[in-house]
C-alpha positions in Angstrom: 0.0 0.0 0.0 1.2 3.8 -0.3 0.3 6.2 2.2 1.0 9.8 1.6 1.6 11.5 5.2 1.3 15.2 5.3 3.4 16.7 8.5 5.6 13.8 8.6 8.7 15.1 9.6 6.8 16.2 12.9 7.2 14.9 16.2 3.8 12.5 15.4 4.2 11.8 11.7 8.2 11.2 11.8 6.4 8.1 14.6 4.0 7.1 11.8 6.5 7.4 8.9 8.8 4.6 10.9 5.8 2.5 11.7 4.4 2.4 8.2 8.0 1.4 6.8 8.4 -1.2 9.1 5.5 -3.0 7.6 6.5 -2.7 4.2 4.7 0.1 3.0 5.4 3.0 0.3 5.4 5.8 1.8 5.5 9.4 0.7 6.5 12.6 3.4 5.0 16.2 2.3 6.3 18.5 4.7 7.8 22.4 4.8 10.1 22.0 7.7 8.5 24.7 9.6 8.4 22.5 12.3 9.3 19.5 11.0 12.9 18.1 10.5 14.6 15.9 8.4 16.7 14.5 11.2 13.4 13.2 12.6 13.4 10.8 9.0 17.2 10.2 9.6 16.2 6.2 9.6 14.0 6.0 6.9 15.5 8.2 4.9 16.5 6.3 1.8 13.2 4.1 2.0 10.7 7.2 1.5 9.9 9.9 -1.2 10.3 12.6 0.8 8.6 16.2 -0.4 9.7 19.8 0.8 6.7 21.5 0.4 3.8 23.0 2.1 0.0 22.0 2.1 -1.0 25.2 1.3 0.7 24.6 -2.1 -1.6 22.7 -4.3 -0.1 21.8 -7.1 2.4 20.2 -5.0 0.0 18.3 -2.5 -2.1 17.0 -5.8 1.2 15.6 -7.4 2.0 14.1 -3.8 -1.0 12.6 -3.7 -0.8 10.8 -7.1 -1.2 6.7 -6.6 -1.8 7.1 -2.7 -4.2 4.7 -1.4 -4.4 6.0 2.2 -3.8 10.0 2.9 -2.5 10.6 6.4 -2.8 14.3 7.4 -1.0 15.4 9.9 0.5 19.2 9.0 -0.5 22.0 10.4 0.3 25.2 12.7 -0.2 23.1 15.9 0.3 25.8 18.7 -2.4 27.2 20.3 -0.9 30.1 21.7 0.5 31.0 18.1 -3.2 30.7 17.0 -4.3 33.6 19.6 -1.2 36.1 18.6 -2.1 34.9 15.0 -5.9 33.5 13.8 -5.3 34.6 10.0 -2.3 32.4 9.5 -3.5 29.3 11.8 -6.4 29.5 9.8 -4.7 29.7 6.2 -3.0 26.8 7.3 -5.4 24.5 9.4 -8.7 25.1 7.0 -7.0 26.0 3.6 -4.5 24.1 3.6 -6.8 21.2 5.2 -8.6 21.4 2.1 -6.2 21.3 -0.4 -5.4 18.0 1.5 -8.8 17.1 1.1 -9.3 18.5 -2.5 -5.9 16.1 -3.6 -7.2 13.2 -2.0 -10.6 13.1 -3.8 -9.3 14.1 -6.9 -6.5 10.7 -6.5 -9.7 8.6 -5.5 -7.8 7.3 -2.3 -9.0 4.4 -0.3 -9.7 7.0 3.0 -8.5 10.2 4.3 -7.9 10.2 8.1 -7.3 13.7 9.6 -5.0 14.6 13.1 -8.0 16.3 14.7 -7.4 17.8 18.3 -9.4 17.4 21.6 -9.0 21.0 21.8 -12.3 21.1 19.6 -13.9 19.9 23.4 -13.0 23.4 25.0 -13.8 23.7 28.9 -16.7 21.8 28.9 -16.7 20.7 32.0 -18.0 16.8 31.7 -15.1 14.2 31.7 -14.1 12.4 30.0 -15.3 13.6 26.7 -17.1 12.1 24.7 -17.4 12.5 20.9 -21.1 13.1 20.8 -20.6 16.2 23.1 -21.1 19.7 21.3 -17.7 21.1 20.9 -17.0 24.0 22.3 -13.7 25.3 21.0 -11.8 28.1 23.2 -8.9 29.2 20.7 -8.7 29.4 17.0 -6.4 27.1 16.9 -9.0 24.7 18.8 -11.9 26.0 15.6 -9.9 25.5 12.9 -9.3 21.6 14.2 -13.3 21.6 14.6 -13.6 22.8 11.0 -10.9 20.3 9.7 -13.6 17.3 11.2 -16.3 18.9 9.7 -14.7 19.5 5.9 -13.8 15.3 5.7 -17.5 14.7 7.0 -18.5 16.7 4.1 -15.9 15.4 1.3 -17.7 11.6 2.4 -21.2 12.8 1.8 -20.3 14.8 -1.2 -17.4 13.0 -3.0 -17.8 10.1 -1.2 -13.9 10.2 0.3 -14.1 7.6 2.9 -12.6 9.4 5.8 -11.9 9.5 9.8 -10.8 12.3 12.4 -8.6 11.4 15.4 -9.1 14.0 18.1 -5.4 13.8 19.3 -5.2 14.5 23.3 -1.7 15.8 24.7 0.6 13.4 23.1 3.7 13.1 24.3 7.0 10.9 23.1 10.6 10.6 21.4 11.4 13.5 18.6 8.6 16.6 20.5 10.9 19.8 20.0 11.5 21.4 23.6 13.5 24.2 22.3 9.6 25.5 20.7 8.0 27.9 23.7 5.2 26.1 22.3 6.0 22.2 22.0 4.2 20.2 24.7 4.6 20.7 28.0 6.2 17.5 29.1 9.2 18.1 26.3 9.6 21.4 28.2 9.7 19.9 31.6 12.3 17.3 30.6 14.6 19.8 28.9 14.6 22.2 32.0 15.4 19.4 34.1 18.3 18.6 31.8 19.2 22.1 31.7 19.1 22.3 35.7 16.3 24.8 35.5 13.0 25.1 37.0 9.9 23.7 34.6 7.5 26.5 34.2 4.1 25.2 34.8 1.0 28.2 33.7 -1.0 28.2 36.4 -1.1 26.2 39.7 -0.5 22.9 38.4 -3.6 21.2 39.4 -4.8 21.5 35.6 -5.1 18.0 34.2 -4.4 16.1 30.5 -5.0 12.7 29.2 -1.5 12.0 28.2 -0.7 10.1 25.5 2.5 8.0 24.8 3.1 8.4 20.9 3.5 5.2 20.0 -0.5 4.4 21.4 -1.3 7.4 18.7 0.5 5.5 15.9 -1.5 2.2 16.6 -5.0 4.6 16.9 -4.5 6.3 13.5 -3.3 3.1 11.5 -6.1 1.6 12.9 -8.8 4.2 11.6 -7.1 3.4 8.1 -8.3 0.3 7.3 -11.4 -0.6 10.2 -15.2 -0.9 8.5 -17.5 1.2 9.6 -14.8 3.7 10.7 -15.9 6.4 7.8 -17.4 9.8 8.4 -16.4 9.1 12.3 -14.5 11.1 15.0 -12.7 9.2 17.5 -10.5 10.2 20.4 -7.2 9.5 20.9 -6.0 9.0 24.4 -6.1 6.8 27.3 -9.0 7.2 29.4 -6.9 8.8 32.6 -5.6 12.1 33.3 -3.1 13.4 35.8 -2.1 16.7 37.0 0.7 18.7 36.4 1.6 18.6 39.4 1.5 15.0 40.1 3.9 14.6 36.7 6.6 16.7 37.9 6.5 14.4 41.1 6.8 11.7 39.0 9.8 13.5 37.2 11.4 13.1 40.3 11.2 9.5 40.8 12.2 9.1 36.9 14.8 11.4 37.0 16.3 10.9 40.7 16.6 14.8 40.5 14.9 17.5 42.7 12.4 19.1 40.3 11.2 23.0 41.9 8.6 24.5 39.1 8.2 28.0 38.2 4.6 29.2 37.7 3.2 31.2 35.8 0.0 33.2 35.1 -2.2 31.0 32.9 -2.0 31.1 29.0 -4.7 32.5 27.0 -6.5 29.5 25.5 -5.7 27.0 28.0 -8.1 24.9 29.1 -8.0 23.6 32.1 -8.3 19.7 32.3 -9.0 17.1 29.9 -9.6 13.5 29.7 -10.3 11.0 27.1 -13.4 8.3 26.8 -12.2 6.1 24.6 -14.6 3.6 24.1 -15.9 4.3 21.0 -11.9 3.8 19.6 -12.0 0.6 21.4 -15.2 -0.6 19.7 -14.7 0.4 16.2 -10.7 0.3 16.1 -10.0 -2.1 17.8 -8.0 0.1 20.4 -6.2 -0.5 23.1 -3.6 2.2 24.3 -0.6 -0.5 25.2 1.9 2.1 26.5 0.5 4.0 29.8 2.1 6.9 31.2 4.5 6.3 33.7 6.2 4.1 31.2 6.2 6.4 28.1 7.5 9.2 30.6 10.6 6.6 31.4 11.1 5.8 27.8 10.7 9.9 26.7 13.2 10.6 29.5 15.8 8.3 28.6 15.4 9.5 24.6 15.4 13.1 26.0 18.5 12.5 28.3 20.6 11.0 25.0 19.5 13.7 22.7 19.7 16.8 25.0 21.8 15.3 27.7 25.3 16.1 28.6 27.6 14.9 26.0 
């Protein structure tokens, strides 16, 4: 099979890329390097086609699309802060360049489209976990334009009849997240300022909670939604049912890292929400889904990749 994956030089789709050429497949990368990097493809390297360009580019994401059976789309501006100081850009990405995705894919006649949706679409609603029958209730643009991303593959399957799925992604965490970014994930950040022997700044009083997500569970979700029946025209979360606090993490830190960890906090961020849990049943039914990797484990294997790529040499 051949799987185009937009964003795959990213944290997430550089996971993917590996995954998919493990198993055999032909794979094709479509990706600026705004965020991305090539050393995140370092292994695979000579076993993709590898394309430098952007999704907002159309030409280039039709001729990238060319043969695919499965289109994987994973690029976009993914900070939620950067969508407050900037809602013109995030959106020129996130929906426009969402549909040029979309517009390549049905135009190629792929097998299905599955899209790297966010659980930001949930906003503070305040049940947990969330469900994905629950209105969302998006608190940032970056959180909308996620939203409208779900709602534009709905519409390509009723229209066009491009057999899709949306993964609503919820704080994932792993090997390869940037923690140089002021806006990479907030475990990435933690790690690097306890390498660095500085405090981790924590926005807010740390008793805000996330369903974190080990990256390779996120691999397993979205090559699932590929292939499963009666996965088209869904949304499905991607977590692991449990949350934890920030505070409780940086405790754990300490165990991990045999370090003393003393945060820094800050006021809270614009666009923040506060906590944020995953009911993953409905992955479990349909996918087949079971997240194999849970926390405390994926923080021990993040830490151990973090300390030999940002560690003292």
């Amino acid at each position: 099979m051949r799987y185009l994956v937009t964003g795959g030089a990213g944290f997430i789709g550089s996971n993917i890329v590996d995954e998919l050429v493990r198993r055999g497949h032909d794979v094709v990368v479509l990706d600026d390097l705004s965020t991305g990097k090539e050393a995140n493809l370092a292994g695979v390297r000579g076993k993709i086609d590898f394309r430098a360009a952007s999704i907002t580019d159309l030409p280039a994401v039709h001729a990238a699309c060319r043969g695919a059976d499965y289109v994987l789309h994973l690029a976009a501006r993914t900070s939620v802060p950067k969508s407050v100081a900037d809602p013109l850009e995030t959106n020129r990405i996130n929906i426009d360049g969402t549909l040029n995705v979309l517009v390549a894919a049905r135009d190629a006649r792929v097998r299905r489209f599955v899209f790297a949706a966010s659980s930001s679409a949930y906003g503070e609603t305040p049940t947990l976990p969330k469900v994905e029958a629950m209105p969302p209730e998006p608190i940032s643009p970056y959180g909308v334009t996620k939203f409208v991303g779900e709602l534009y593959a709905q519409v390509f399957g009723r229209v066009y009849g491009l057999e899709n799925a949306s993964l609503r992604y919820f704080n994932v965490f792993g090997p390869r997240q940037d923690p140089t970014s002021q806006y990479s994930g907030v475990l990435s950040r933690f790690m690097l300022a306890i390498l660095e022997g500085q405090p981790p700044v924590v926005y807010g009083d740390g008793r805000q909670s996330r369903d974190f997500t080990y990256v390779d569970n996120i691999v397993d979700l979205t090559l699932r939604a590929c292939e499963a029946s009666g996965a088209s025209g869904k949304v499905f979360n991607g977590g692991t049912g449990a949350r934890i606090t920030l505070n409780e993490v940086l405790k754990l830190l300490e165990k991990i890292t045999g370090r003393k960890v003393a945060a820094r906090y800050d006021p809270p961020r614009t666009g923040d929400i506060l906590d944020s849990q995953a009911d993953v049943s409905l992955a479990e039914k349909i996918l087949g889904y079971q997240p194999h990797v849970l926390f405390e484990e994926g923080l021990q294997r993040t830490w151990n990749w973090y300390q030999s790529a940002y560690g003292t040499k």
